[in-house]
C-alpha positions, 0 to 999 in steps of 0.5 A, spaced: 543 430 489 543 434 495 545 431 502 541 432 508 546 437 511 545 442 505 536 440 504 535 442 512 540 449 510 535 450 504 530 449 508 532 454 513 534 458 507 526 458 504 523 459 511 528 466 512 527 469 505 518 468 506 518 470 514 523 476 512 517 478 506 511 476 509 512 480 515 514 487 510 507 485 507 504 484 514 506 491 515 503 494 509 495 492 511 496 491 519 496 498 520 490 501 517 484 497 521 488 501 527 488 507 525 482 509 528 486 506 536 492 510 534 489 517 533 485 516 539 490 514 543 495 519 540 490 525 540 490 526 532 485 527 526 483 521 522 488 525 517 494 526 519 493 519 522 493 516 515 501 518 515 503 512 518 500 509 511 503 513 507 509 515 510 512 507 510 510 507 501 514 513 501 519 510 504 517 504 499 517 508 493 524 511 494 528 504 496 525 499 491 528 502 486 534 502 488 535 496 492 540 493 486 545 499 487 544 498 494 545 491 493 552 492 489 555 497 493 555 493 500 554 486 497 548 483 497 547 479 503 550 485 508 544 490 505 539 484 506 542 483 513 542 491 515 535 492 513 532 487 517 536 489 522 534 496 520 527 494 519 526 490 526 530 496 531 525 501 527 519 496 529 521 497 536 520 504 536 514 505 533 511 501 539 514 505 543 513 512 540 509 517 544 506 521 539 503 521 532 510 524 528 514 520 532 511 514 530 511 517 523 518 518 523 519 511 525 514 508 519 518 511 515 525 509 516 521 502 518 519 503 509 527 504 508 529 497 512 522 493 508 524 496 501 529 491 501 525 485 504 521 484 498 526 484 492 533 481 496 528 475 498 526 472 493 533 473 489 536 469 495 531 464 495 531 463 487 538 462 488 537 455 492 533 452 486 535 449 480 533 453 474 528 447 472 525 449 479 525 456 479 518 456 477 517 452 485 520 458 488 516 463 485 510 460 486 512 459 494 514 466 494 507 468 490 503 465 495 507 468 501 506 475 497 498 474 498 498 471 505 502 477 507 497 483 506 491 477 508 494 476 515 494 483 517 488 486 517 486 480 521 492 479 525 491 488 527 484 486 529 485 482 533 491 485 537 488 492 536 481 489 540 484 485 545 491 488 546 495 495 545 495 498 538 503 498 540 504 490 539 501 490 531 509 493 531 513 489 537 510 482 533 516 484 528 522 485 533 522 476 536 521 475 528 526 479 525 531 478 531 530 470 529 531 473 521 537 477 523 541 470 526 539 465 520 540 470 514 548 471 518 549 464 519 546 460 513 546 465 507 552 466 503 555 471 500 555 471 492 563 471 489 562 478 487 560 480 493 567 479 496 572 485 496 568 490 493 571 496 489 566 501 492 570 507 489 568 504 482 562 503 485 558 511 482 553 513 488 547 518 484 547 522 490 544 528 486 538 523 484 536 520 491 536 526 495 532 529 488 527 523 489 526 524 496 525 532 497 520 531 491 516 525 492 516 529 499 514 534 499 508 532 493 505 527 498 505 532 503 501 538 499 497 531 497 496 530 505 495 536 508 493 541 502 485 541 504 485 542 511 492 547 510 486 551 504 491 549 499 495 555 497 493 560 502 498 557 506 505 559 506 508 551 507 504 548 502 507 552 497 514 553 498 512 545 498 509 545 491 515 549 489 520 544 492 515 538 489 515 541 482 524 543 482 525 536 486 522 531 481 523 535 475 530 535 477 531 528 479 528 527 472 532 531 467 539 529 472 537 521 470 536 522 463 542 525 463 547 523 468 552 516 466 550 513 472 543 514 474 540 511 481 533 509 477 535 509 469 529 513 465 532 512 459 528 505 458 522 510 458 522 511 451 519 505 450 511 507 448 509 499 452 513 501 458 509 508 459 503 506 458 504 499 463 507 503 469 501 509 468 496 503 468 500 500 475 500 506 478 492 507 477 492 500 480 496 501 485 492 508 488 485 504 487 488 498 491 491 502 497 486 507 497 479 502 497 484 498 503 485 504 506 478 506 506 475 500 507 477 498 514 476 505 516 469 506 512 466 500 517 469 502 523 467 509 524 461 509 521 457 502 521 461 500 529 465 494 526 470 493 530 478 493 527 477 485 527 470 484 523 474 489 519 479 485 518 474 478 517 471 483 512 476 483 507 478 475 507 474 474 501 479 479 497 484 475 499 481 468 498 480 470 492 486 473 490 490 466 493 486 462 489 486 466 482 493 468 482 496 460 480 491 460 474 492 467 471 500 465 473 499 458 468 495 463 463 500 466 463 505 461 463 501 458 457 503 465 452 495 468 453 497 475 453 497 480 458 493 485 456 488 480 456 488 480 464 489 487 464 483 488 461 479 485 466 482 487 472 480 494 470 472 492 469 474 489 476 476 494 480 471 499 476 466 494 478 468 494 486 469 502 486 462 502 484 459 496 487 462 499 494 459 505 492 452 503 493 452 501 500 448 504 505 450 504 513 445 500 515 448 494 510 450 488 512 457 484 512 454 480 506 454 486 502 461 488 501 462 480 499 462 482 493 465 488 493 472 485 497 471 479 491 472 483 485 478 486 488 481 481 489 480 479 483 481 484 479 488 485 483 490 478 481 488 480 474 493 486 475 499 485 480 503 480 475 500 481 469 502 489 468 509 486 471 510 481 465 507 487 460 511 493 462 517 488 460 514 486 452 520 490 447 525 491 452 531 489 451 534 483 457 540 489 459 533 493 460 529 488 463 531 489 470 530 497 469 523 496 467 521 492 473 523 497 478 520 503 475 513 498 475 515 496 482 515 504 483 510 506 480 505 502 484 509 503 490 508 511 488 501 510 486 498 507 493 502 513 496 499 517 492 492 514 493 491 514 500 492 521 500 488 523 495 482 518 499 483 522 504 484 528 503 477 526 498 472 524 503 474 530 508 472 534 502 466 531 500 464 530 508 464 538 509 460 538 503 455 533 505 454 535 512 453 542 509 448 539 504 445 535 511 445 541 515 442 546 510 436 541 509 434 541 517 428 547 517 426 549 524 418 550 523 419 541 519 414 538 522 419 532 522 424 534 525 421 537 531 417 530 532 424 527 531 427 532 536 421 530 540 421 523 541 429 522 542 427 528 548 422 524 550 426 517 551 431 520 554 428 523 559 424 516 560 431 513 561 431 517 567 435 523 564 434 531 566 429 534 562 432 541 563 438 538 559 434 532 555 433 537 549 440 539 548 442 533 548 437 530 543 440 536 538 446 533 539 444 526 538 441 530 531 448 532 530 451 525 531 447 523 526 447 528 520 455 527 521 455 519 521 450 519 514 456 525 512 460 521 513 458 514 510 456 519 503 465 522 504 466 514 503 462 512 498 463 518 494 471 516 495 469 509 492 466 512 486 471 516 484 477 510 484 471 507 479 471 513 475 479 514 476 481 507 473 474 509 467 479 515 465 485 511 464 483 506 460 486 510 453 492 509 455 491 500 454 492 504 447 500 505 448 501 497 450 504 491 445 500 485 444 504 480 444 506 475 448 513 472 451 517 467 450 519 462 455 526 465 457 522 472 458 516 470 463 523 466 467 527 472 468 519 477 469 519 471 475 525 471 477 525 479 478 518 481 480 515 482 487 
């Protein structure tokens, strides 16, 4: 029985681990109800802001999958430490970044330092419970990975309404300072992690930079391609042929190297394709419709950041509350097609639901839109986890979760960009539909050009100047319904992206699994 010395090391152990992860996750959703201040304060476009996004999940894409490397070569409580320290000294500097890339720069060594926060966490905290207990850890750290993406929305709001966007990183600096010193003084190291044979240790140096250069440079194109006019631009296809050589080098070297940072070979398996196709489609509508709602709200329907972030509460409720059930189902042997299934219908629901507004629609109307997003991210999350395991072999089990862990991580990635770069191409086409409607010699649009006229000038503007200004309220107006058509359009299109993929549920195992596997599934998902 555990005396009260070693409960309260325990104790302090779990509060780490759960700080150290929700304050990644935090980080994950804080951001985007800022980014209307940010490009503001920073002078840049709504696009080229959104890199603050995607710049962290790149950076997410390329460390989780090798977290377990990294963990063996420095030892797992020195990476763990190294990247919270990492993680809070970069947080310091977004703040105090003065332009757009170099807060770019910063989000994205912040991503190399929270990649580990997620999945060296619950590795520490699974190790202070009994076997018996394990299924307490999970559901602990399960509630954390939900509250995480909750509070930040909320939290950004406020500070962003009432403070300077810079504190929505400075908040990180007290809580990772106090993580740095309880993980030194209270968390050991494992045997294994004295007296490490790092020469033993092979570093898949070819793989890693392969990685990053080629996911780099696709998620730039992706970015920057619709304002840059594709490939009339000289970076954009040097990029894409960095891109294609970089991913296409990254995938033909882990196939065939001994040593592989990411092991591909388990991608033979027909059940493990066809999950991780169905996770990144999950993971591009659920980054692109939590990047594009917020963003939605704000820039044409005048919500502030934190009604913006009020209005996705019921998602997250949701989510909270669907998550145990689905866990038990699970847990009881239902199988996990059967939740995937229903998280499609459910985002394919919320894209089209979403898409339905109008710009004069009231918060209740988007309750249901954020409602059968969170459901049917509860219904997806662990669920494609648990199936993109079934068939695999235990020796495989912990290559087939990282590569689901990176494929919805590339997926969000991918999604925010492909959002964006969307609804910038959608609104010049709206706009130029909009425009192309207003004829000089319409009736209507002189009466309306009239009475805006007439009630400038009745609030005491000048009548010389009082007819420009009413074209330029005109202008405002067509621009905002240009606008509000781009958002909805980018709604619709992740409930057409998620109808498309449907055949690939074709490529997975009905099946259910045993005990042994859900404890191991847990044991290494996040």
């Amino acid at each position: 029985m555990d005396n009260p010395k070693n409960k309260f090391i325990k104790i302090i152990i779990v509060i780490t681990c759960i700080t150290a992860a929700v304050m990644e996750l935090i980080d994950t959703s804080i951001v985007n109800v800022a980014l209307n201040n940010i490009s503001g304060s920073l002078g840049a476009t709504l696009e080229d802001a959104s890199w603050v996004v995607t710049a962290y999940a790149i950076a997410n894409v390329i460390v989780i999958p090798l977290t377990g490397f990294l963990s063996r070569f420095f030892g797992r409580k020195n990476y763990y430490l190294g990247s919270i320290i990492l993680f809070t000294i970069a947080s310091y500097m977004c703040g105090m970044s003065s332009s757009l890339w170099m807060l770019v720069f910063w989000r994205f060594v912040q991503g190399i330092g929270g990649g580990a926060l997620l999945s060296v966490s619950q590795g520490i905290l699974f190790d202070q419970f009994k076997p018996e207990d394990k299924g307490i850890a999970g559901g602990i750290f399960g509630m954390g990975i939900v509250i995480g993406p909750t509070i930040g929305p909320i939290l950004g709001g406020y500070i962003v309404d009432n403070y300077a966007w810079a504190l929505i990183f400075d908040i990180n600096i007290p809580i990772g300072i106090v993580a740095a010193i309880l993980t030194w003084k209270y968390v050991d190291k494992n045997p294994d992690e004295y007296n490490i044979e790092r020469k033993s240790i092979s570093i898949d140096y070819i793989g890693i930079l392969s990685l990053a250069v080629g996911v780099g440079a696709l998620q730039y194109v992706l970015e920057k391609g619709q304002s840059e006019d594709w490939f009339q631009d000289e970076m954009i296809r040097y990029l894409t042929a960095a891109a294609v050589l970089g991913l296409g080098l990254f995938i033909w070297w882990e196939l065939h190297t001994k040593s592989p940072a990411i092991n591909l070979r388990v991608m033979k398996n027909r059940n493990l394709i066809g999950s991780n196709i169905l996770t990144f489609v999950c993971g591009f509508g659920l980054f692109g419709s939590v990047y594009l709602f917020p963003v939605m709200v704000q820039r044409v329907m005048g919500y502030t950041p934190t009604e913006a972030g009020i209005s996705m509460i019921p998602g997250a409720l949701v989510t909270i509350f669907a998550m145990p059930f689905i866990g038990a189902g699970l847990g009881k042997g239902i199988k996990p097609i059967y939740f995937v299934t229903l998280g499609f219908a459910l985002f394919i629901l919320h894209g089209y639901t979403a898409s339905q507004a109008t710009a004069d629609a009231d918060k209740w109307w988007f309750i249901t839109t954020q409602i059968c997003r969170g459901l049917g991210t509860g219904c997806l999350t662990v669920p494609l986890l648990t199936q993109a395991v079934v068939g695999l072999k235990p020796a495989d089990m912990p290559y087939g979760i990282s590569l689901n862990n990176m494929f919805r991580q590339l997926g969000g990635a991918f999604g925010i960009a492909i959002m964006n770069t969307y609804a910038t191409n959608r609104f010049a086409t709206h706009r130029s539909d909009l425009v192309s409607n207003l004829q000089g010699n319409n009736p209507l649009l002189t009466e309306r050009l009239n009475g805006i006229t007439q009630g400038i000038i009745a609030r005491g503007g000048n009548a010389v100047s009082a007819k420009q200004s009413a074209y330029g309220i005109l202008d405002h107006t067509v621009s905002n319904q240009a606008q509000m058509q781009a958002y909805l359009d980018s709604f619709l299109l992740i409930a057409i992206f998620f109808v498309c993929t449907i055949p690939f549920m074709l490529l997975l195992k009905n099946q259910s699994m045993d005990a042994e596997t859900r404890a191991k599934v847990a044991a290494a998902a996040h």
